[in-house]
N, C-alpha and C positions, 0 to 999 in steps of 0.2 A: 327268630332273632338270635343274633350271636353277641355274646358279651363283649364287652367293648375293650381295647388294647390296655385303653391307663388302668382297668379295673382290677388287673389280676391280684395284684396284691391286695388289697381290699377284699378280695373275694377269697382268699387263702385267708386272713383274718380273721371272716366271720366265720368262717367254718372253723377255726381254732374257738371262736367265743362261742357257738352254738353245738361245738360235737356234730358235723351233720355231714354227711357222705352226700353221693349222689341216687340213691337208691335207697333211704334208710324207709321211704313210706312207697305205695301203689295207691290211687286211686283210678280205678280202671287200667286204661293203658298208658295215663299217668306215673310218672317216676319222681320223685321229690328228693335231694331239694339241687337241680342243675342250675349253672352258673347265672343260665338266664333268668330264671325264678328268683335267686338271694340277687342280683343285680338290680331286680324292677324293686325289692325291697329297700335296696342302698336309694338309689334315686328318688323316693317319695321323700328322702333327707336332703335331697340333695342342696348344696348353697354355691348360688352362683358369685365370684369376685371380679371386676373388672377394672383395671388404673389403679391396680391398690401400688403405693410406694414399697419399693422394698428398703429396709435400711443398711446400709452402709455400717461395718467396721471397720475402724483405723488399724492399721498394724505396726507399729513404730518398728522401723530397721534406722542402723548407723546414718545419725545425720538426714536421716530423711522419715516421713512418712508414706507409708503408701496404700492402699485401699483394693482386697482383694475378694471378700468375700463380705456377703448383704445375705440379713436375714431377712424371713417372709413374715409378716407381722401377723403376731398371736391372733387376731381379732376375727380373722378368713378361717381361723379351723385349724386342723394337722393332718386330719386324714385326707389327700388329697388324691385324685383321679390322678396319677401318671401321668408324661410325654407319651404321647403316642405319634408313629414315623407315620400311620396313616391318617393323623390329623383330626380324630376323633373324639378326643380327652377333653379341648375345650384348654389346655396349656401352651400359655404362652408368655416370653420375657421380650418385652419391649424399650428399647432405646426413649429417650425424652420425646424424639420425634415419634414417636407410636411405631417405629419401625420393627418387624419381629427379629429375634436374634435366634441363632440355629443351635438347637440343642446338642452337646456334645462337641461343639466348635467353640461354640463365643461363650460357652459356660457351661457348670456341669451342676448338678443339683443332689444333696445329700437331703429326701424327702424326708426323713424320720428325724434330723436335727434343723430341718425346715432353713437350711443353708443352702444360697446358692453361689457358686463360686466362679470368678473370671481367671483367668489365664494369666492377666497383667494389671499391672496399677491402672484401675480409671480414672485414678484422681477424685474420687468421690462425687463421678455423676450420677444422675437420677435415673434408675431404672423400672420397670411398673411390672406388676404378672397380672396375666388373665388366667384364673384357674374356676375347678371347681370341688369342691370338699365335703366331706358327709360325716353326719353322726349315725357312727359305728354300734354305737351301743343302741341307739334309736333304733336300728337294722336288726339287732343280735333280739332286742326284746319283742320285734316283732314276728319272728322265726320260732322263737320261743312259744309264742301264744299260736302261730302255725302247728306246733309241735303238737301241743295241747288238744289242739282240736283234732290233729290224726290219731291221737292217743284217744278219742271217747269210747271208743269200741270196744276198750280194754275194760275188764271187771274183774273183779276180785271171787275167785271159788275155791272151793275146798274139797280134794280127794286123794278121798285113803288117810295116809299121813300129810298129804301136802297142803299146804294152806297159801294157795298164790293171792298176793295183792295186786295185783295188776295196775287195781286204780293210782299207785303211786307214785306210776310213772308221769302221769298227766298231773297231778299236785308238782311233783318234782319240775315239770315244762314251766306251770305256773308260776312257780316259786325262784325258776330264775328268770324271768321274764319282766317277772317285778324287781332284780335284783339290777337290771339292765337298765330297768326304764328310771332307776332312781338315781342312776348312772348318767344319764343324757343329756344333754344339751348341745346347743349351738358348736363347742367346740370337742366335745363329747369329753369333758376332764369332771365329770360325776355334777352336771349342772349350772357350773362356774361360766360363766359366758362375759367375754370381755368387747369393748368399741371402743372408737374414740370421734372425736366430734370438732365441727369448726364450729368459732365464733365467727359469724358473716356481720355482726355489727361495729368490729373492729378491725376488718380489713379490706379496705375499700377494692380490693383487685378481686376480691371474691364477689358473686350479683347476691343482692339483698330481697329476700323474697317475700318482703312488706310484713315481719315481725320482728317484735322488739327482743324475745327471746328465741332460744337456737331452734331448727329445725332437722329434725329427725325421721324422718318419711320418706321412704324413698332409697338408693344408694346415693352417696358422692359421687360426682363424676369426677371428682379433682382431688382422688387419692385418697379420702377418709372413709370411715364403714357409717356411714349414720343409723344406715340399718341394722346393722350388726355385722 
């Protein structure tokens, strides 16, 4: 398996949160930790978004306003899979008609301030992304406790004058792992995980799915997270 195009950055990430090379363990003729390995890690977070709205910024210029850049709404995560030209990542920016729009053409996207931006005034219409997003830190604590476990063989002895602890290094895997996982959630911002929700019994254009209170199971297909 080879890692996947939108991953890379992501994958450069966690090796910044976990310290990890590509050769730092053996088992057998096993090598730890290659991109494919911290990738199957990222993906057991993985969270899929599908028709989420993006929003619209106004920009006032003289005498007019006009609409050039929409952000991706907090609710889908930050860490996102990348465009990828081979169509792999799972990204994409859709017109009102679901139609795809061509990355780097009809818009360009600034992933870390979670902006994506048009070329010209839209006028403020409706555009949707399909992406998908991961907690990072979910990923970093589980490499961590990886870490841990290639670290048992290590023990602490003493000779001559030297007095090596060995086992410190496996505490140390431990200790940030736990540092990671109290770090985690949905959006990966240390637990804080945000949605938002429709009332379907105040809006007759939306289907009523025979309760008098909201429903939360599931994704929207009509642009909200209910799921998260």
């Amino acid at each position: 398996m080879v890692a996947r195009l939108g991953m890379a950055a992501l994958l450069s990430e966690l090796r910044i949160f976990t310290n990890s090379g590509t050769t730092d363990y053996a088992i057998g003729s096993v090598q730890f930790f290659s991109d494919d390995q911290l990738q199957v890690y990222l993906d057991r977070t993985q969270l899929i978004s599908r028709y989420q709205a993006l929003l619209p910024i106004p920009t006032r210029v003289p005498g007019n306003t006009i609409w050039l850049d929409y952000t991706i709404p907090d609710s889908i995560g930050y860490w996102f899979e990348q465009y990828a030209s081979d169509g792999s990542s799972g990204w994409v920016i859709k017109d009102g008609f679901g139609a795809a729009l061509v990355n780097g053409t009809d818009y360009t996207v600034n992933y870390a301030a979670m902006l994506v931006t048009f070329p010209s005034n839209t006028m403020s219409q409706s555009y949707y992304i399909d992406c998908r997003t991961y907690d990072l830190n979910s990923a970093a604590a589980t490499v961590w406790r990886q870490k841990a476990a290639l670290e048992a063989r290590a023990v602490d002895f003493k000779s001559d004058n030297h007095d090596v602890k060995a086992s410190q290094r496996r505490d140390h895997c431990l200790k940030m792992a736990e540092e990671f996982e109290n770090k985690s959630g949905v959006t990966g911002d240390g637990g804080i995980t945000t949605g938002s929700f429709i009332r379907t019994d105040e809006d007759n254009s939306l289907p009523n799915y025979g309760h008098d209170t909201n429903e939360f199971t599931g994704n929207n297909p009509f642009g909200g997270g209910w799921g998260g």
